[in-house]
C-alpha positions in Angstrom: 16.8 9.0 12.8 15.9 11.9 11.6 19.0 13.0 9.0 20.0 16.6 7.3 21.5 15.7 3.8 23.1 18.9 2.0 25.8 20.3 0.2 29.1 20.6 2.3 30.4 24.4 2.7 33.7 25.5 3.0 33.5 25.8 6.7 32.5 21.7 6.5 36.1 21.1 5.0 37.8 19.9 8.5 34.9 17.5 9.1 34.7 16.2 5.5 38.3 15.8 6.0 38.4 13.6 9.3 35.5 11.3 7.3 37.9 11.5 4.3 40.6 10.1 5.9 38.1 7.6 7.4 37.1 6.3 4.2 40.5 6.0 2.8 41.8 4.1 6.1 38.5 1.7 5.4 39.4 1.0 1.9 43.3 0.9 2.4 44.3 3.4 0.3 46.3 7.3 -0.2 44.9 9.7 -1.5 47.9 12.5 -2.2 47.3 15.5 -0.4 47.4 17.5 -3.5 44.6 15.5 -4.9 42.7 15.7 -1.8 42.8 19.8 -2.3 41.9 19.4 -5.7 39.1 17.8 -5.4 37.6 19.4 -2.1 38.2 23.1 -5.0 36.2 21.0 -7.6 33.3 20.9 -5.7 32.9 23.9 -5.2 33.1 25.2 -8.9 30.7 25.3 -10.4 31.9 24.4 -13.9 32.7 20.8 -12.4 30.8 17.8 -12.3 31.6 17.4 -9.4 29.7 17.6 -5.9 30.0 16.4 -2.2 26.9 15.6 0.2 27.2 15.3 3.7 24.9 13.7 6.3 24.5 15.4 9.7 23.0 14.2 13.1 20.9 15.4 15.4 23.7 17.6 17.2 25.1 18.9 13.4 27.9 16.8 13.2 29.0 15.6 10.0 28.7 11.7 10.0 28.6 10.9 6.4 29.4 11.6 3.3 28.7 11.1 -0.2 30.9 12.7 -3.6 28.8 12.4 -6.9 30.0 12.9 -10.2 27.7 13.4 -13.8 28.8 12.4 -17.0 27.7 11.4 -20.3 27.1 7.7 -21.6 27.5 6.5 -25.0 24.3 4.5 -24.2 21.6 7.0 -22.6 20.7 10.6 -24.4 20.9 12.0 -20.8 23.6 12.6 -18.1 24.5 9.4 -15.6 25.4 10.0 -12.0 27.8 8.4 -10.2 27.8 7.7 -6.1 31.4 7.4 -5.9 32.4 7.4 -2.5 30.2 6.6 0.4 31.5 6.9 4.1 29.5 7.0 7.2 31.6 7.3 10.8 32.0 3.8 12.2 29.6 5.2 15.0 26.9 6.2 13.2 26.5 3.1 10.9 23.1 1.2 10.9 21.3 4.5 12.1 20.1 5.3 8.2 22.4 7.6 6.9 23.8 6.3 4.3 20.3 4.8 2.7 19.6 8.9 3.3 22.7 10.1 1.7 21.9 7.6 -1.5 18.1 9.1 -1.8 19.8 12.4 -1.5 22.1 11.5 -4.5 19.2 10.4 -6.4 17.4 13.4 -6.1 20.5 15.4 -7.4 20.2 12.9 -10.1 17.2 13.2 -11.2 17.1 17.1 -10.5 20.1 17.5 -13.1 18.1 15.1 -15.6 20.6 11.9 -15.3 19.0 8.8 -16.6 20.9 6.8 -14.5 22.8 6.6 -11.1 25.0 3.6 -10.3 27.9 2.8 -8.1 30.2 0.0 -6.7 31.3 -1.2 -3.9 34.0 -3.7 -2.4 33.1 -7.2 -3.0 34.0 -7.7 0.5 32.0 -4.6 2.1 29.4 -7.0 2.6 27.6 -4.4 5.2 27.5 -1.9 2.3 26.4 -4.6 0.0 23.3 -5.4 2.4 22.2 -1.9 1.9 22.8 -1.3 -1.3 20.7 -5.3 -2.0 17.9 -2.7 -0.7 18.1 0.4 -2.2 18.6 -1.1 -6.2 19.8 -3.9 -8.5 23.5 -5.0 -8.9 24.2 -4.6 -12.8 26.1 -8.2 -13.5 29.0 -5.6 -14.6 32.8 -6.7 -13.1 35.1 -3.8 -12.9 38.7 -3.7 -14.4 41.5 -1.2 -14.3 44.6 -0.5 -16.4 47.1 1.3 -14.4 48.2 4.5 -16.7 
């Protein structure tokens, strides 16, 4: 499998869309439509953090994709990146896309100087979880959330 990882454009919105969707159905959650246009305008200014990879096949189809988001840490001088969403189409799972669309993020990464790039997953995405075994080292770290 041979994949083309870039930067989605605005004519990719319908496609990131559909995989959008996809990745919200997988995880059982809504994403308001207002935040859904939101976000697709953050990544493409350029004074956000904010950016969107997508993984095409053979025929250009978008099949996967990947949002990213840099920040700073209170425990590294540099920026951290953070792989927060990962969603390949059902289809195209097992073909090396996503392991592309994470070396992809880590060459953003370390292109933009980040000292770190870490992400999480469903404890129960255990298909996600044998890639990601692969690919680097599971922190220890539990996450919590406070709803605001």
């Amino acid at each position: 499998m041979t994949a083309l990882i870039r930067p989605l454009m605005p004519d990719d919105r319908s496609a990131w869309e559909w995989l959008w969707a996809g990745y919200q159905d997988f995880y059982g959650i809504v994403v308001p439509r207002e935040t859904t246009e939101l976000t697709w305008n953050r990544f493409g200014d350029e004074r956000e953090p904010m950016h969107v990879l997508g993984a095409f096949d053979p025929e250009s189809r978008l099949v996967g994709i990947v949002h990213v988001v840099f920040h700073r840490s209170t425990a590294l001088p540099d920026w951290s990146c953070y792989l927060q969403d990962l969603f390949v189409d059902q289809s195209c799972r097992g073909r090396g896309y996503g392991a592309a669309l994470i070396e992809a993020v880590a060459d953003l990464a370390r292109a933009n100087r980040a000292g770190r790039l870490y992400w999480m997953t469903d404890e129960h995405n255990l298909t996600a979880r044998r890639l990601y075994d692969q690919v680097a080292a599971r922190s220890g770290f539990i996450q919590y959330r406070k709803s605001l």
